[in-house]
PDB file of N, CA, C and O in Angstrom:
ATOM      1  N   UNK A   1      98.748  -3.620 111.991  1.00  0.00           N
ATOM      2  CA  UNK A   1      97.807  -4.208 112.914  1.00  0.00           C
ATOM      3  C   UNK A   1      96.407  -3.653 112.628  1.00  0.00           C
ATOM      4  O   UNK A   1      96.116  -2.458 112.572  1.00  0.00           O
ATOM      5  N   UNK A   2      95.560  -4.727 112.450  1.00  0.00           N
ATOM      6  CA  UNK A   2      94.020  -4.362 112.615  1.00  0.00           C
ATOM      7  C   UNK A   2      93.299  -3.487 113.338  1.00  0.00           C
ATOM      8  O   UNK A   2      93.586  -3.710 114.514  1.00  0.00           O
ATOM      9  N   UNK A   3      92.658  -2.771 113.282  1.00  0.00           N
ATOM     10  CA  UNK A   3      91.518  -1.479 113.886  1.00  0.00           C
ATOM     11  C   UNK A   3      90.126  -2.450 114.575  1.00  0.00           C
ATOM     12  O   UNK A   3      89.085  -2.084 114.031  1.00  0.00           O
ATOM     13  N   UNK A   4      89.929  -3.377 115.438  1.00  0.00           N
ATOM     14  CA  UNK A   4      88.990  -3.228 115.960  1.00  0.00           C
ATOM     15  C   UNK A   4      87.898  -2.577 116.488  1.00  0.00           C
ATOM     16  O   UNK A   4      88.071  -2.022 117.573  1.00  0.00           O
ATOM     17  N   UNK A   5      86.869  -2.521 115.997  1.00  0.00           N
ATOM     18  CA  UNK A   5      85.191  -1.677 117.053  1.00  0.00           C
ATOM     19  C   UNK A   5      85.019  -2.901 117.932  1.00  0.00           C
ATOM     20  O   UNK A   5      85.161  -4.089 117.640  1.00  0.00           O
ATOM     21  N   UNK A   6      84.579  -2.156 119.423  1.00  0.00           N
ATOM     22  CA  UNK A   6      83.513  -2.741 120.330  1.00  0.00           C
ATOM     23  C   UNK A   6      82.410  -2.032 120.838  1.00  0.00           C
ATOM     24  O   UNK A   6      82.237  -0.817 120.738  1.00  0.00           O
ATOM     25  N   UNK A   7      81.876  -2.623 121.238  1.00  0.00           N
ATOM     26  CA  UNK A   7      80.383  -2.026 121.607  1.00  0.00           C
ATOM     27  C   UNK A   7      80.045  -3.004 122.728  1.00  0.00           C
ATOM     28  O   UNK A   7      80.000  -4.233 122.794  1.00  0.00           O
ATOM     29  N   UNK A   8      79.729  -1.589 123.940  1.00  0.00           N
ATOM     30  CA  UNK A   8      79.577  -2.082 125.358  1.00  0.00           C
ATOM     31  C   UNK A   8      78.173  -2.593 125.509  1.00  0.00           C
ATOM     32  O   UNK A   8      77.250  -1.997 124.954  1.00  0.00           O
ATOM     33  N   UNK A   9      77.882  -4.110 126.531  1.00  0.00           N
ATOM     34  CA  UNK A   9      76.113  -3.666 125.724  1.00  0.00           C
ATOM     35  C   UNK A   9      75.581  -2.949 126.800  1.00  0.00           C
ATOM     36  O   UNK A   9      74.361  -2.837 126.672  1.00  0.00           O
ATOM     37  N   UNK A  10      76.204  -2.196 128.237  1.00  0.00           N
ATOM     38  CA  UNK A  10      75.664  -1.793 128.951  1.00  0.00           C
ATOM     39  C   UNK A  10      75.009  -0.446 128.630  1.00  0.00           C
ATOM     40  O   UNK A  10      73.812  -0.167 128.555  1.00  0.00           O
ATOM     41  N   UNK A  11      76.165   0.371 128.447  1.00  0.00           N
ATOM     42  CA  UNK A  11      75.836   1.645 128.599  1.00  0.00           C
ATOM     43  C   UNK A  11      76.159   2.082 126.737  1.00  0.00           C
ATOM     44  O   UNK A  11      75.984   3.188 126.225  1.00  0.00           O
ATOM     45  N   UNK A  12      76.599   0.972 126.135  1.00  0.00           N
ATOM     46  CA  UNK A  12      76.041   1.208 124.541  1.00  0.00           C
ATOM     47  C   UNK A  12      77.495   2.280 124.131  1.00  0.00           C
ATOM     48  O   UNK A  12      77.547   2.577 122.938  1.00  0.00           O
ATOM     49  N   UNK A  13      78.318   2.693 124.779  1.00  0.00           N
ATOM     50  CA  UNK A  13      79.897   2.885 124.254  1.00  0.00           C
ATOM     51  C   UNK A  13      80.117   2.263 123.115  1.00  0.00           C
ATOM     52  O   UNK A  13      79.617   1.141 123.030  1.00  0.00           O
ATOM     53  N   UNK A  14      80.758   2.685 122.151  1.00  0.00           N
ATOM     54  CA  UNK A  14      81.801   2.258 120.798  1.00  0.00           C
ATOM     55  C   UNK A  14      83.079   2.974 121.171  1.00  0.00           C
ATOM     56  O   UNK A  14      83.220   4.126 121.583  1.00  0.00           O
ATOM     57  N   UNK A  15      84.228   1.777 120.869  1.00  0.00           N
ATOM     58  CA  UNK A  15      85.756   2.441 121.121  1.00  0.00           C
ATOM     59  C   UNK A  15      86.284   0.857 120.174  1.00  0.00           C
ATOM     60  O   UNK A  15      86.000  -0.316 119.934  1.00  0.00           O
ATOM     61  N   UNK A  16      87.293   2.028 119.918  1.00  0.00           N
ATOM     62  CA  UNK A  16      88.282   1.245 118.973  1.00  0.00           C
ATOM     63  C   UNK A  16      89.342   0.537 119.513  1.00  0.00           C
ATOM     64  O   UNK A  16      89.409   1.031 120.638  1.00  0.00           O
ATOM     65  N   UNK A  17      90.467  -0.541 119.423  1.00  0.00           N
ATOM     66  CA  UNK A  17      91.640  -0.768 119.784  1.00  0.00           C
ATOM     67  C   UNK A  17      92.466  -1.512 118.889  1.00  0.00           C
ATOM     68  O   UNK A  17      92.146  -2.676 118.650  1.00  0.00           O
ATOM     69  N   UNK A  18      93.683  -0.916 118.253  1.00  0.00           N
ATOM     70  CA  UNK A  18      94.405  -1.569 117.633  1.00  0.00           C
ATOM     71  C   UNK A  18      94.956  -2.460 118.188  1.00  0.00           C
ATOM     72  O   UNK A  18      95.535  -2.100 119.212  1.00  0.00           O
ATOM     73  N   UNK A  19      95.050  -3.798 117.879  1.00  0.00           N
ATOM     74  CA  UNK A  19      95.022  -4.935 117.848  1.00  0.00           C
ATOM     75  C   UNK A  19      96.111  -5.911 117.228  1.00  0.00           C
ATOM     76  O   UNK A  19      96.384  -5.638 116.059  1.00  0.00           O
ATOM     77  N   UNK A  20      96.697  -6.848 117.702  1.00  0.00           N
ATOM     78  CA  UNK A  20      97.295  -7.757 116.771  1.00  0.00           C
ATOM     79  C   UNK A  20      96.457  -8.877 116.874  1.00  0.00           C
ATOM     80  O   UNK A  20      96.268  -9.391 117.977  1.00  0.00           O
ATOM     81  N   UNK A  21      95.869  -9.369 115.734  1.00  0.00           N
ATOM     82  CA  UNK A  21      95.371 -10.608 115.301  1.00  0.00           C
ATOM     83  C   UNK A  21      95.453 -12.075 116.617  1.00  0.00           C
ATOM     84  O   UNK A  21      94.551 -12.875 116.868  1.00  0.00           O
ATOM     85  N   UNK A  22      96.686 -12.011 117.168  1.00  0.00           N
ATOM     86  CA  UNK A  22      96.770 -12.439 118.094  1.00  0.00           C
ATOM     87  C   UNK A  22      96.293 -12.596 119.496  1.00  0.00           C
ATOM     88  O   UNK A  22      96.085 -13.593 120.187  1.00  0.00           O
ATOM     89  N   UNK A  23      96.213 -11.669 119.651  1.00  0.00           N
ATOM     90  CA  UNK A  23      95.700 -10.780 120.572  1.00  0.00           C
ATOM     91  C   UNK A  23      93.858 -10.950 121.190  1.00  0.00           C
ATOM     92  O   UNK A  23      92.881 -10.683 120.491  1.00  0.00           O
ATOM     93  N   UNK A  24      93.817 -11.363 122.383  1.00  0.00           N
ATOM     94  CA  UNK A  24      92.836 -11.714 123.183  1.00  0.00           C
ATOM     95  C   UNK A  24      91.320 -10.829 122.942  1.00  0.00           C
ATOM     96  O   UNK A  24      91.350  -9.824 123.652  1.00  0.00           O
ATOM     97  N   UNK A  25      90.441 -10.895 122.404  1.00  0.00           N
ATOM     98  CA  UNK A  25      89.412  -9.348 122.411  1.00  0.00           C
ATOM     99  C   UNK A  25      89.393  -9.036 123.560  1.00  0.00           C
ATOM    100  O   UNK A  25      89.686  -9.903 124.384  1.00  0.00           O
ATOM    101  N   UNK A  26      88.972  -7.419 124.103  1.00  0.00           N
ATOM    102  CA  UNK A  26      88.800  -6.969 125.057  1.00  0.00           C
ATOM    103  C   UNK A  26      87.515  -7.177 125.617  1.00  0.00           C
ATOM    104  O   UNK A  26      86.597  -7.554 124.889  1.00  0.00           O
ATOM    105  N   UNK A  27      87.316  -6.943 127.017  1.00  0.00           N
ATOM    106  CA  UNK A  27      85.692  -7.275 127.851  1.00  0.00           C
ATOM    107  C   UNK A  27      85.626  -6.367 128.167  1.00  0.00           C
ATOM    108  O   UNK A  27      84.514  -5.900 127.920  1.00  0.00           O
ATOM    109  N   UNK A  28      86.634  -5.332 128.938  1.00  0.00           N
ATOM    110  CA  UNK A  28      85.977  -4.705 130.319  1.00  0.00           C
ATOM    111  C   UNK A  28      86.229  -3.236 129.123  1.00  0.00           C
ATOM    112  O   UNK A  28      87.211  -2.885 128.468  1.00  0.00           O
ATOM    113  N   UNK A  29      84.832  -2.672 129.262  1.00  0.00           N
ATOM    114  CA  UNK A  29      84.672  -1.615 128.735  1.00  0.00           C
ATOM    115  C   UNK A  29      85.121  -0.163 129.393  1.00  0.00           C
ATOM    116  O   UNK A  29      84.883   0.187 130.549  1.00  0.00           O
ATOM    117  N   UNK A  30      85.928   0.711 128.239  1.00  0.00           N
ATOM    118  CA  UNK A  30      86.805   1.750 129.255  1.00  0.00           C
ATOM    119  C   UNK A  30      85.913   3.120 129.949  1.00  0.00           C
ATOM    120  O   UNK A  30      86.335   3.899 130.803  1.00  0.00           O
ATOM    121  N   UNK A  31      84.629   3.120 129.313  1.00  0.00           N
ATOM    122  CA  UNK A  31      83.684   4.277 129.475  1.00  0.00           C
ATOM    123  C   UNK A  31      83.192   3.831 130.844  1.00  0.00           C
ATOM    124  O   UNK A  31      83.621   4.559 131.739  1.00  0.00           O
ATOM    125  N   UNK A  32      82.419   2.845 131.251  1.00  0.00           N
ATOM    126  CA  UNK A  32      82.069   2.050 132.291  1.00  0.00           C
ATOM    127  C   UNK A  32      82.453   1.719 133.269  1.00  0.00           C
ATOM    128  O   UNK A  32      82.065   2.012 134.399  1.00  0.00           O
ATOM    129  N   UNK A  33      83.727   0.692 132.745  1.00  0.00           N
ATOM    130  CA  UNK A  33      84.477  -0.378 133.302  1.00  0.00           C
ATOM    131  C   UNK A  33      83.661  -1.621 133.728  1.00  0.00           C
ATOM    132  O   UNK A  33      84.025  -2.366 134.637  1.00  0.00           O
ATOM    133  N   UNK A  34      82.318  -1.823 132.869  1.00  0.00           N
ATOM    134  CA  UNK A  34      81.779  -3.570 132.949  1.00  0.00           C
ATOM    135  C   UNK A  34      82.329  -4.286 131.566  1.00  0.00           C
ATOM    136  O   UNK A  34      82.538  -3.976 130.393  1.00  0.00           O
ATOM    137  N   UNK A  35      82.447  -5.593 132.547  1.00  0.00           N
ATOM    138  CA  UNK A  35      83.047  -6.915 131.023  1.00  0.00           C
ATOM    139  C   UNK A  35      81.591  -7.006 130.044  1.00  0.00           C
ATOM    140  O   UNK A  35      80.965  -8.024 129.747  1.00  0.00           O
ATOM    141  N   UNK A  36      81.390  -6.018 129.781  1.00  0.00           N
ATOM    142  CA  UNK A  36      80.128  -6.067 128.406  1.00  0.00           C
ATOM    143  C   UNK A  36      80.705  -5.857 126.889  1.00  0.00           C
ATOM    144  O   UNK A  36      79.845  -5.763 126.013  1.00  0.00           O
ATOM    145  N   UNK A  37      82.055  -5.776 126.499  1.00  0.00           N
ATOM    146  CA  UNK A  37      82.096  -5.354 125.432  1.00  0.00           C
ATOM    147  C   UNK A  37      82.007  -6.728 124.372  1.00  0.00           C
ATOM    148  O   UNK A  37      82.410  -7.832 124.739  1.00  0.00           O
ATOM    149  N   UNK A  38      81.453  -6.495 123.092  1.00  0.00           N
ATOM    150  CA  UNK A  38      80.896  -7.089 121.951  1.00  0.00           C
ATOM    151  C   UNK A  38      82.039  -6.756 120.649  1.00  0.00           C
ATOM    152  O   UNK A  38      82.015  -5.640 120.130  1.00  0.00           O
ATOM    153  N   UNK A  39      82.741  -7.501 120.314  1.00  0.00           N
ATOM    154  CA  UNK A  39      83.386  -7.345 119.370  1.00  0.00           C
ATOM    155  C   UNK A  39      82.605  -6.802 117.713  1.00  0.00           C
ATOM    156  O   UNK A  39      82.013  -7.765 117.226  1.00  0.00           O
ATOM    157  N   UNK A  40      82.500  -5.500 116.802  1.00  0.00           N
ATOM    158  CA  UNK A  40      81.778  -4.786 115.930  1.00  0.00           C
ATOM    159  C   UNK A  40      82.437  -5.532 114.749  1.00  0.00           C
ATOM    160  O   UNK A  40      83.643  -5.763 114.665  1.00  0.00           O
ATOM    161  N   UNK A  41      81.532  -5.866 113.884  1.00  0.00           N
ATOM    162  CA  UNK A  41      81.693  -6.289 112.418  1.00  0.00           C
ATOM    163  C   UNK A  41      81.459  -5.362 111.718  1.00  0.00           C
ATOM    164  O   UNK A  41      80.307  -4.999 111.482  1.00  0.00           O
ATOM    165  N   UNK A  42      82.666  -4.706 111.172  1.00  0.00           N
ATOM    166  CA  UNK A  42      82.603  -3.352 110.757  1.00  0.00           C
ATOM    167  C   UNK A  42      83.465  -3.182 108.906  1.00  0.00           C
ATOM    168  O   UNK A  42      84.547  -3.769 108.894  1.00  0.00           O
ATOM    169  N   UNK A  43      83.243  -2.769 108.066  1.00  0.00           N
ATOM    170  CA  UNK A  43      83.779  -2.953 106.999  1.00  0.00           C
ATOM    171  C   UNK A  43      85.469  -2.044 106.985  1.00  0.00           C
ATOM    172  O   UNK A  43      85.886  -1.110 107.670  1.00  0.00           O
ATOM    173  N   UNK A  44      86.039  -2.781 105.966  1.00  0.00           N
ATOM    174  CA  UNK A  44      87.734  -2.040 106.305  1.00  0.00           C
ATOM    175  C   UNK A  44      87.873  -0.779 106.006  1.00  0.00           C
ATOM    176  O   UNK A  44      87.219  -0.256 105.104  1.00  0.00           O
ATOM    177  N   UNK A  45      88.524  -0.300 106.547  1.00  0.00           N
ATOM    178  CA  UNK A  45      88.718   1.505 106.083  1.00  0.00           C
ATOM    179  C   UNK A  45      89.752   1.905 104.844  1.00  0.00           C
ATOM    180  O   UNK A  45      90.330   2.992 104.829  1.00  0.00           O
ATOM    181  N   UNK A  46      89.928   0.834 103.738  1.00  0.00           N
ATOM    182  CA  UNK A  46      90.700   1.620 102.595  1.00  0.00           C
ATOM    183  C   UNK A  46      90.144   0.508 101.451  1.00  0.00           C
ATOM    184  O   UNK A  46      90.016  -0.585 102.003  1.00  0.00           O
ATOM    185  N   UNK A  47      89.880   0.473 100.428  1.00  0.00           N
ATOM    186  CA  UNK A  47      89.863   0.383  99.213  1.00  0.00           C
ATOM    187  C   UNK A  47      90.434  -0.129  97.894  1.00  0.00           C
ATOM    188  O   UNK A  47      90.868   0.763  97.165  1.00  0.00           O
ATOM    189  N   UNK A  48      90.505  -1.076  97.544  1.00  0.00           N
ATOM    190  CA  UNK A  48      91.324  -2.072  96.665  1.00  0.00           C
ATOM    191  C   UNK A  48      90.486  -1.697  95.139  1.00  0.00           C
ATOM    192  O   UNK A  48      89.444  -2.246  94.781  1.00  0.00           O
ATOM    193  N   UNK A  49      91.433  -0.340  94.161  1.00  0.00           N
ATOM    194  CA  UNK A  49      90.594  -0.456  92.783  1.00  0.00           C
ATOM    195  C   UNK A  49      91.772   0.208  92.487  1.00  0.00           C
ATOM    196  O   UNK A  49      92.813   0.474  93.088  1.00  0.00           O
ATOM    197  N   UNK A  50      91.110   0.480  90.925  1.00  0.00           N
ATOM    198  CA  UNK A  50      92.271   1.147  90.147  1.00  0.00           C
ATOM    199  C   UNK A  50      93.061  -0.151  89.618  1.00  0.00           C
ATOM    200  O   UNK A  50      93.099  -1.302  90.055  1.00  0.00           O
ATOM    201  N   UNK A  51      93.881   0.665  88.148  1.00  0.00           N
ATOM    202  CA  UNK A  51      94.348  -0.206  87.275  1.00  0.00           C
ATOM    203  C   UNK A  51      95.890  -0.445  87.427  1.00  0.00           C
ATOM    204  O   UNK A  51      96.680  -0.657  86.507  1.00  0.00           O
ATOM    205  N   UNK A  52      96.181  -0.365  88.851  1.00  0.00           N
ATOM    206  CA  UNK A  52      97.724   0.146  88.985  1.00  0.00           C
ATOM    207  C   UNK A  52      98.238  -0.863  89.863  1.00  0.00           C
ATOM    208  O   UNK A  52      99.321  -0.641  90.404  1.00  0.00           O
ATOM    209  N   UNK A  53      97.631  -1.943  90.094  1.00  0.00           N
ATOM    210  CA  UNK A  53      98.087  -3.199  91.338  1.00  0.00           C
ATOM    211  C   UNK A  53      99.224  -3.690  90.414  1.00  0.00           C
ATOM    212  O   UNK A  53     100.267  -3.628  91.063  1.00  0.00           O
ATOM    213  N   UNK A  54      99.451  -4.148  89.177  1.00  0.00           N
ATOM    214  CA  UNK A  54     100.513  -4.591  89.014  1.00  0.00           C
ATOM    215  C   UNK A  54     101.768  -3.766  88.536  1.00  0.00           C
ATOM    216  O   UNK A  54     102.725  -4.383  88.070  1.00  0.00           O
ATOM    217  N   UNK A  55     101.813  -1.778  88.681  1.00  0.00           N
ATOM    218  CA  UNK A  55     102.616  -0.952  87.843  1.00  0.00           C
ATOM    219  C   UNK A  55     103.878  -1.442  88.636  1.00  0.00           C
ATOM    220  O   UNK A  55     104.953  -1.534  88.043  1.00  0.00           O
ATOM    221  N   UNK A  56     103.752  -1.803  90.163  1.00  0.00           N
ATOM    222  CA  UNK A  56     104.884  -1.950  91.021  1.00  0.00           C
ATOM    223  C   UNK A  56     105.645  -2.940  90.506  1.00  0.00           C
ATOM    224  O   UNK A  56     106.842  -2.754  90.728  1.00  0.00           O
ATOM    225  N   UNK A  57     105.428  -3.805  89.973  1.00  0.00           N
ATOM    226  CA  UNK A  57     105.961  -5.151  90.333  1.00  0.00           C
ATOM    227  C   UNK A  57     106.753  -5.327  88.883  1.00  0.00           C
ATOM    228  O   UNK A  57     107.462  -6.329  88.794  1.00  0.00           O
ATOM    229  N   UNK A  58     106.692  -4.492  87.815  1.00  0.00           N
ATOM    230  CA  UNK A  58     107.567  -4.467  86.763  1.00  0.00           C
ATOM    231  C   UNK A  58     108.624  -3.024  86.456  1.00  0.00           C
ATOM    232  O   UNK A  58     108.770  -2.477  85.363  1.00  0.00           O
ATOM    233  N   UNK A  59     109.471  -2.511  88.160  1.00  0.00           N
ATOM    234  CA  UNK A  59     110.081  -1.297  87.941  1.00  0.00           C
ATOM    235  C   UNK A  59     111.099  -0.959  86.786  1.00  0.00           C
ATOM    236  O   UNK A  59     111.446   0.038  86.153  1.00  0.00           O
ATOM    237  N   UNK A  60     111.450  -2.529  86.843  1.00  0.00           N
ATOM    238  CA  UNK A  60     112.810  -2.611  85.341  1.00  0.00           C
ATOM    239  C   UNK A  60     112.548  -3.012  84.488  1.00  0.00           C
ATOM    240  O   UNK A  60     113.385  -3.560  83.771  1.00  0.00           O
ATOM    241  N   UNK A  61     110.961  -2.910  84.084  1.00  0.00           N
ATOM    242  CA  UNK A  61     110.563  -3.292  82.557  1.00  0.00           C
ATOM    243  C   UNK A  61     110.380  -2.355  82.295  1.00  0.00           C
ATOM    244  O   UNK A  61     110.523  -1.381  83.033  1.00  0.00           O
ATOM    245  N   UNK A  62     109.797  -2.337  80.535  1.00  0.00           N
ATOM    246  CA  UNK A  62     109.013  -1.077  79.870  1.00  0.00           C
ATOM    247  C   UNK A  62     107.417  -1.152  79.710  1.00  0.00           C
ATOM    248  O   UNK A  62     106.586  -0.350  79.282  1.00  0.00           O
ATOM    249  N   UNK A  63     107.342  -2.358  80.194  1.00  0.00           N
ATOM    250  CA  UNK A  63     105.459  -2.882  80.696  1.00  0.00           C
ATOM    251  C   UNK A  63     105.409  -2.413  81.930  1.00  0.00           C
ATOM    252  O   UNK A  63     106.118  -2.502  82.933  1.00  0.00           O
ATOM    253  N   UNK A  64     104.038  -1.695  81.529  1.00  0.00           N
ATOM    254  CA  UNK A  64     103.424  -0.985  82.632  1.00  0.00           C
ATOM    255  C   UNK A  64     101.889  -1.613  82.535  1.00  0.00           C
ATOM    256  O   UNK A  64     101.353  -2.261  81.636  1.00  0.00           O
ATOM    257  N   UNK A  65     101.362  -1.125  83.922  1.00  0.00           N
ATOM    258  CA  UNK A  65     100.133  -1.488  84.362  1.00  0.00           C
ATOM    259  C   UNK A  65      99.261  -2.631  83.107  1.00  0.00           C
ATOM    260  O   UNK A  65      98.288  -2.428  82.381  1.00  0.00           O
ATOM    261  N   UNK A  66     100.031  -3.682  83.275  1.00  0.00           N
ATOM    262  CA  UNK A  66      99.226  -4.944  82.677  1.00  0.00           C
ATOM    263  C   UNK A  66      98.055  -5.220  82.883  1.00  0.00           C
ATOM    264  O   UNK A  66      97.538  -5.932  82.023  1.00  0.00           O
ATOM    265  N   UNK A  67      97.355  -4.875  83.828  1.00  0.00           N
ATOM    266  CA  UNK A  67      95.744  -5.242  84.073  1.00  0.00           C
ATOM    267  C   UNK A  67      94.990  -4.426  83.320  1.00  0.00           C
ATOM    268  O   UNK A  67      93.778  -4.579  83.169  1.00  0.00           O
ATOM    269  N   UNK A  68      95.698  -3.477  82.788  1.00  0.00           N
ATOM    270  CA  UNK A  68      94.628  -2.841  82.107  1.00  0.00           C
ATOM    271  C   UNK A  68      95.045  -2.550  80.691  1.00  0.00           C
ATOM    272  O   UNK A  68      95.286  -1.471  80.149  1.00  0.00           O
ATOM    273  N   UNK A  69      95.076  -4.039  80.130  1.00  0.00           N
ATOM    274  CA  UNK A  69      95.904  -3.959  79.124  1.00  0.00           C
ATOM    275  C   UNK A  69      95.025  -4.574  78.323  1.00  0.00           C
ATOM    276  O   UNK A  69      95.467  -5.652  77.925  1.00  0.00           O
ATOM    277  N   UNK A  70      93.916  -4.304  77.918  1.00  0.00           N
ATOM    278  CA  UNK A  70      92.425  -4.965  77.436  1.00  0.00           C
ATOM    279  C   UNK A  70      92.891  -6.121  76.759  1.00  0.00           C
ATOM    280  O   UNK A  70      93.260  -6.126  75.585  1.00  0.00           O
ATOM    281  N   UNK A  71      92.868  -7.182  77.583  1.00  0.00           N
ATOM    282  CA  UNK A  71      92.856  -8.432  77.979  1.00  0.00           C
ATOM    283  C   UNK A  71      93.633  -8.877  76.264  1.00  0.00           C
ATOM    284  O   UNK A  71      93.176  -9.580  75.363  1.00  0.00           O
ATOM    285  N   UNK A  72      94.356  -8.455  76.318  1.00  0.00           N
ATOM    286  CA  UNK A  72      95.723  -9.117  75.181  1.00  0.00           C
ATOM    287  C   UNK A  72      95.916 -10.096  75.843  1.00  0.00           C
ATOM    288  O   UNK A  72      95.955 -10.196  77.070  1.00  0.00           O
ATOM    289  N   UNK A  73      96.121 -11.305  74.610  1.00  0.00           N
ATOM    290  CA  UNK A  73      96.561 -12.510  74.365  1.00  0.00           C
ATOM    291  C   UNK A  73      97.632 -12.610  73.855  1.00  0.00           C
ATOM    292  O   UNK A  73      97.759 -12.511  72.635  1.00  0.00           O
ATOM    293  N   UNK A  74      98.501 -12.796  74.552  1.00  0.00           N
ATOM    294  CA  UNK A  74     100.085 -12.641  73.623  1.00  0.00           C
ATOM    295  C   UNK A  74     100.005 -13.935  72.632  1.00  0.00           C
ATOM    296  O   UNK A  74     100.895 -14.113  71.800  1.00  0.00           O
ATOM    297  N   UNK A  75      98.758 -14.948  72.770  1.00  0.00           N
ATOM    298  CA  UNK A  75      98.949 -16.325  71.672  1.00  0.00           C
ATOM    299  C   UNK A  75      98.406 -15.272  70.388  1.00  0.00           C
ATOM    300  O   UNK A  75      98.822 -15.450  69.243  1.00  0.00           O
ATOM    301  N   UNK A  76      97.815 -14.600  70.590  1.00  0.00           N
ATOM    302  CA  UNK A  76      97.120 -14.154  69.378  1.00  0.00           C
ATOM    303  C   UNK A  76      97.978 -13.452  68.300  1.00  0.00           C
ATOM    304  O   UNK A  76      97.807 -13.180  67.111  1.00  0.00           O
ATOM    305  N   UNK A  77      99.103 -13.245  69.319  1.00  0.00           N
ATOM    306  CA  UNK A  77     100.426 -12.404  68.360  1.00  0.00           C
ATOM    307  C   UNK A  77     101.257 -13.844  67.471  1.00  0.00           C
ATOM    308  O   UNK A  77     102.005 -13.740  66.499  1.00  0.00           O
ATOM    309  N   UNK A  78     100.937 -14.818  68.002  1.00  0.00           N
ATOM    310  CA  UNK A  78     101.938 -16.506  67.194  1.00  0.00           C
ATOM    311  C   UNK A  78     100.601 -17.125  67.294  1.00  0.00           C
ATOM    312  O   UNK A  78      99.484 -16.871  67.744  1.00  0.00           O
ATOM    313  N   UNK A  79     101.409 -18.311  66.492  1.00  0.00           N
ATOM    314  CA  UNK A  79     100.088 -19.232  66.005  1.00  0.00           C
ATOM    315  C   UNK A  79     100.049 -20.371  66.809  1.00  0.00           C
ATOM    316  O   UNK A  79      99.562 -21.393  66.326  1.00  0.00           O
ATOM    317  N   UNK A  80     100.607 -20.379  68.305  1.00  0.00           N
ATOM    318  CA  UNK A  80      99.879 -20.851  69.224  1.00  0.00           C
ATOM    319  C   UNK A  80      98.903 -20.792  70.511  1.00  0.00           C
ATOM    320  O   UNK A  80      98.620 -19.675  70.946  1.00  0.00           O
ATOM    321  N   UNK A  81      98.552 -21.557  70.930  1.00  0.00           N
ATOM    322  CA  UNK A  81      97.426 -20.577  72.135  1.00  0.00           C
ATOM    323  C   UNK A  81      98.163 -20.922  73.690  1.00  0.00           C
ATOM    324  O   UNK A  81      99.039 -21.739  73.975  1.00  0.00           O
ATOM    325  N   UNK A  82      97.376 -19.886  74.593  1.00  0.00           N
ATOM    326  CA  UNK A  82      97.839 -20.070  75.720  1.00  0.00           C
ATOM    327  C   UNK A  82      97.856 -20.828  76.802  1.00  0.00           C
ATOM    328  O   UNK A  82      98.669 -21.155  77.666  1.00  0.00           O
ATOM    329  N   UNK A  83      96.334 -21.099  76.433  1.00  0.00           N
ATOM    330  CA  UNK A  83      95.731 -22.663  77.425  1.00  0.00           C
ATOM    331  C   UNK A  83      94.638 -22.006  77.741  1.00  0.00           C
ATOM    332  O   UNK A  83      93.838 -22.819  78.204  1.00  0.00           O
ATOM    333  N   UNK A  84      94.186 -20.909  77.724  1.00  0.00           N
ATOM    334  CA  UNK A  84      92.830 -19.872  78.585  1.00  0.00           C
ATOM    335  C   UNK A  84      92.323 -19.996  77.190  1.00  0.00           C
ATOM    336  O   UNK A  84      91.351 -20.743  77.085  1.00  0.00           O
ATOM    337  N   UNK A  85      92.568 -19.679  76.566  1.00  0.00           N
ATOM    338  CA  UNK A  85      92.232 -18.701  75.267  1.00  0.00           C
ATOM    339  C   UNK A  85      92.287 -19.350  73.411  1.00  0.00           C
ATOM    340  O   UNK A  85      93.330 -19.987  73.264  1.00  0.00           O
ATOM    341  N   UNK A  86      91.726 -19.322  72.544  1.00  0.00           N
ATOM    342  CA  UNK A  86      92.199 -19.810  71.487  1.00  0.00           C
ATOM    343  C   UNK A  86      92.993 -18.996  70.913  1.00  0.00           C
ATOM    344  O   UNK A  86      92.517 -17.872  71.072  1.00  0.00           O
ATOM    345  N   UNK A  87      94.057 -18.941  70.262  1.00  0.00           N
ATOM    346  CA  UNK A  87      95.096 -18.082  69.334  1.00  0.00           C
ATOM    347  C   UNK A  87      93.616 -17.688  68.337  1.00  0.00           C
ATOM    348  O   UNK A  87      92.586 -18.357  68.251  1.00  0.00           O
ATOM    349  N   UNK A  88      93.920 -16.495  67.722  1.00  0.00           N
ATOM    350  CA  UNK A  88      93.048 -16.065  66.459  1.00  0.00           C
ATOM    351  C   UNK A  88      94.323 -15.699  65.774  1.00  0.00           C
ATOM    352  O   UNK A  88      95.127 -14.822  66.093  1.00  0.00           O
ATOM    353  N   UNK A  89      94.369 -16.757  64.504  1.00  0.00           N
ATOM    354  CA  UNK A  89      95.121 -16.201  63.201  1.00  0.00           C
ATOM    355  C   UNK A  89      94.648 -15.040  61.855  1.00  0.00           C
ATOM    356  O   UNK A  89      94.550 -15.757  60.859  1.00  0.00           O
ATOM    357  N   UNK A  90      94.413 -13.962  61.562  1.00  0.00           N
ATOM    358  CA  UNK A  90      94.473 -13.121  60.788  1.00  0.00           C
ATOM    359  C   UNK A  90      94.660 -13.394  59.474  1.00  0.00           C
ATOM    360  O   UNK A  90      94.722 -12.477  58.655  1.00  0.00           O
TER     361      UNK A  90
END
């Protein structure tokens, strides 16, 4: 479930509430208790990098982390192409 910020506009409070997507936003602010709260557009708290998004998804192969597999063309290994890419013959 999502981490919501609000921000009261009375008395200017920030409080968090985990949330299901579903789930109604809140009004009545808990520092206060007036229906002033403002739902915060706030950036996510974790991080999508690194060359390891696909190491999971091949546990019973011997290929590992394909994304960072400087952009091999397996057409380039046969003398046809892939549809992205032209084969280069040698």
């Amino acid at each position: 479930m999502p981490i919501y910020e609000y921000q009261c506009e009375q008395c200017a409070e920030v409080t968090e509430a985990i949330q299901k997507f579903s789930d109604a936003p809140l009004s009545d602010c808990p520092a206060c208790g007036q229906p002033a709260l403002q739902k915060l557009l706030s950036a996510p708290a974790f991080r999508l990098k690194g060359g390891g998004w696909y190491e999971t998804d091949f546990k019973g192969s011997s290929k590992k982390n394909l994304s960072s597999s400087d952009n091999h063309c397996p057409a380039k290994d046969s003398k046809s192409s892939c549809g992205g890419c032209p084969a280069t013959s040698d």
